[in-house]
C-alpha positions as CSV (number, residue, x, y, z in Angstrom):
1,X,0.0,0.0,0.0
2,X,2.7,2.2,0.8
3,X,4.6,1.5,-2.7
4,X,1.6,2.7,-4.0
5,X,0.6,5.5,-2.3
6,X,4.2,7.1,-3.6
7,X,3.7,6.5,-7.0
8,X,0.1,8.2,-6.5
9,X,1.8,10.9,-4.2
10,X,6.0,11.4,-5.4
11,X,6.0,13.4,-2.5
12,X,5.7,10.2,-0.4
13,X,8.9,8.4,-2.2
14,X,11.3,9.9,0.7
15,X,9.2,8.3,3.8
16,X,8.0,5.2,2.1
17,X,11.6,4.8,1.7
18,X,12.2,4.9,4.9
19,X,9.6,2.7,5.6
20,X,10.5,-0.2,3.8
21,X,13.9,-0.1,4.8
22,X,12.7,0.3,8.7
23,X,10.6,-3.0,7.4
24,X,13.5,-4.8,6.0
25,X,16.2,-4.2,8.8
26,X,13.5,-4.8,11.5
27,X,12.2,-7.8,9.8
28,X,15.7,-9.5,9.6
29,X,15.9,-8.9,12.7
30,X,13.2,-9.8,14.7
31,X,11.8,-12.0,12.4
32,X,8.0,-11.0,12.9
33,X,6.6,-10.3,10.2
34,X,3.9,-8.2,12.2
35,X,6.2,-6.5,14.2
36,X,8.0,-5.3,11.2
37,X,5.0,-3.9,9.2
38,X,3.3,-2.1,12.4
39,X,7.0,-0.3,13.1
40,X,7.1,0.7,9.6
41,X,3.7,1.9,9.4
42,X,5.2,4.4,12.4
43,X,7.7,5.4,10.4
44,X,6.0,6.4,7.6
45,X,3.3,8.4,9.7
46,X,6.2,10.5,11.8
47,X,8.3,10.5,8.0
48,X,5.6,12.5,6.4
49,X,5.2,14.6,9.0
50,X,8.6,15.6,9.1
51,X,8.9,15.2,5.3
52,X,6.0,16.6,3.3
53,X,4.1,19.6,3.5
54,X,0.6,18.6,2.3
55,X,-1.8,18.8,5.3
56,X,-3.8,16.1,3.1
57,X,-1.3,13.9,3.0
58,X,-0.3,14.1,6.9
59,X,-4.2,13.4,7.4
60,X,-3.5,10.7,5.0
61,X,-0.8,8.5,6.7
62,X,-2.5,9.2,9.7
63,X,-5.5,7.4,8.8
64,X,-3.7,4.5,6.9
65,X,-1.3,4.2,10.3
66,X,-4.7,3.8,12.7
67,X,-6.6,1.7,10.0
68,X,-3.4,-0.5,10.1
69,X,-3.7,-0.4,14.2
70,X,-6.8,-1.3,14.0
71,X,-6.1,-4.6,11.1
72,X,-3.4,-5.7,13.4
73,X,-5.1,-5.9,16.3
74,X,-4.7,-9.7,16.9
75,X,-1.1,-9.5,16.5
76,X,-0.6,-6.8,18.7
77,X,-2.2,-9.1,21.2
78,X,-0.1,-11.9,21.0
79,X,3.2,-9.8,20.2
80,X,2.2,-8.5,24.0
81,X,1.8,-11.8,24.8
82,X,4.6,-13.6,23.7
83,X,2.4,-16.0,21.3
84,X,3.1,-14.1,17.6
85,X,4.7,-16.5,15.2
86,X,8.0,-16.0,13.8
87,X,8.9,-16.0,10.0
């Protein structure tokens, strides 16, 4: 989705960069795929604001980062709990 949204929005390349490469490193890491995906959904919601200067699109990543929140509920749960499956 994110991918996406910068090819909609060019403005967005610079913090879905950032994004994806938060995903990757934290993925490798860790090794949750969840985990990964929720921190870079973060960091693409505090990149644009910092980044871009298009109230819309601040709204915008907002949004997409509590609809995400909201998706990943269950996983949140059991990354809390010690129970999230590992890649």
């Amino acid at each position: 989705a994110m991918i996406a949204l910068s090819c909609i929005f060019p403005t967005l390349g610079i913090a879905v960069g950032i994004a994806l490469l938060s995903w990757i490193v934290l993925f490798f890491v860790s090794r949750y795929v969840s985990l990964a995906s929720l921190v870079a959904g973060l960091i693409f919601f505090v990149a644009t604001v910092l980044l871009v200067s298009q109230i819309e699109l601040k709204i915008l990543s907002f949004l997409l980062f509590v609809l995400m929140l909201a998706r990943h509920k269950k996983n949140i749960t059991r990354l809390c709990a010690g129970t999230e499956n590992r890649f």
